[in-house]
C-alpha positions in Angstrom: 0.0 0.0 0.0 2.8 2.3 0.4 4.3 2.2 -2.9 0.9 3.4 -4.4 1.1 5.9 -1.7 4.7 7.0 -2.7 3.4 7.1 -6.7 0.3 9.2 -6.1 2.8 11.6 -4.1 4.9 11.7 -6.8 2.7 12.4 -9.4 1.0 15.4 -7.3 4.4 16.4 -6.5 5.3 16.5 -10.4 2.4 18.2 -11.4 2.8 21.7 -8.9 6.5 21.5 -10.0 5.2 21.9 -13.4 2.4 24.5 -12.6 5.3 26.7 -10.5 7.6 26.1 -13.3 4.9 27.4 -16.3 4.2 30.3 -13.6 8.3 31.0 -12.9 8.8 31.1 -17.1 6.2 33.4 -17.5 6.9 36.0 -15.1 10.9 35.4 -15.8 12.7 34.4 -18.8 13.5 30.9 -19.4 16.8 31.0 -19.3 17.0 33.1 -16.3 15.3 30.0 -14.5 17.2 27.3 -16.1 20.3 29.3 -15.0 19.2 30.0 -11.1 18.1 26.1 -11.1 21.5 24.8 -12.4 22.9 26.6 -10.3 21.5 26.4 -6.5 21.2 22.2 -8.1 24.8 22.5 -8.2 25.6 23.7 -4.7 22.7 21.7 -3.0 24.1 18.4 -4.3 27.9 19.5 -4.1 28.2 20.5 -0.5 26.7 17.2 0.9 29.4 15.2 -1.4 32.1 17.9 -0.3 31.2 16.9 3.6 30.1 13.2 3.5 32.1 11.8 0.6 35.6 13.1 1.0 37.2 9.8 0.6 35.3 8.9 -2.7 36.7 12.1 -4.4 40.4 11.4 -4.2 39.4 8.2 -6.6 37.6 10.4 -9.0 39.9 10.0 -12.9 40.0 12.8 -15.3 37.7 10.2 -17.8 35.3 10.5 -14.7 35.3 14.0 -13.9 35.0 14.6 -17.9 32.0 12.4 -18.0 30.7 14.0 -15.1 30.7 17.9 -16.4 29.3 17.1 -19.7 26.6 14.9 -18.6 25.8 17.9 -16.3 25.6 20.1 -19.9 23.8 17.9 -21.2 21.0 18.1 -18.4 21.3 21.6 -18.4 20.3 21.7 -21.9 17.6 19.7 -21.8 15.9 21.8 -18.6 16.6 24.7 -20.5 14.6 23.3 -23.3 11.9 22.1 -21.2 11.5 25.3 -19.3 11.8 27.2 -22.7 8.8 24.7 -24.0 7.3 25.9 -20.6 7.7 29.5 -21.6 6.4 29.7 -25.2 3.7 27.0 -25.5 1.3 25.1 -23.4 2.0 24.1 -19.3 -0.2 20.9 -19.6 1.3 19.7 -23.0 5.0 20.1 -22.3 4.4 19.2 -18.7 3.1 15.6 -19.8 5.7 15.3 -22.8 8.6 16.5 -20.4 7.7 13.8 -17.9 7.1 10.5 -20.3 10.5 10.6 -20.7 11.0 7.1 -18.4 8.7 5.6 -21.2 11.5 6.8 -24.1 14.6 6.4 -21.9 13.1 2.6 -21.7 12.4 1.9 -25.4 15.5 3.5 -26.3 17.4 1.3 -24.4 
């Protein structure tokens, strides 16, 4: 019963990130947002590695590191395109094309 619990949660979850999202892009410029969001993503999720995974980082190879950063751009690029969709068309439409991506990731692969 929980997991259907956890699933409706994150669906309703989803959906007012998407509604604050549509309202964010239309009051501020999509790449403003895409910008601010890389950004505070980047220090939430860096200072807990910094603090709690000092060991792990000394292991971490150029290849790595390199694989790291432009997987990061490539993120980055793709928010920035969904927020832009955001911006210029339709909440609803982007908001449910933006999150079927599990479906493509799994055909794809």
């Amino acid at each position: 019963m929980n997991y259907i619990l956890a699933a409706i949660l994150s669906n309703i979850s989803y959906a007012l990130a998407d509604t604050f999202n549509g309202v964010a892009t239309r009051k501020n410029s999509a790449i403003k947002l895409a910008v601010w969001v890389v950004i505070l993503g980047l220090i939430i999720f860096t200072l807990p590695m910094l603090i709690f995974f000092q060991d792990e980082l000394g292991r971490l190879t150029a290849m790595n590191t390199a694989l790291i950063l432009g997987l990061g751009l490539i993120v980055s690029l793709g928010y920035l395109s969904f927020v832009t969709g955001m911006e210029k068309g339709s909440v609803t439409l982007t908001g449910v094309i933006g999150g079927s991506f599990p479906a493509v990731t799994t055909i794809v692969a």
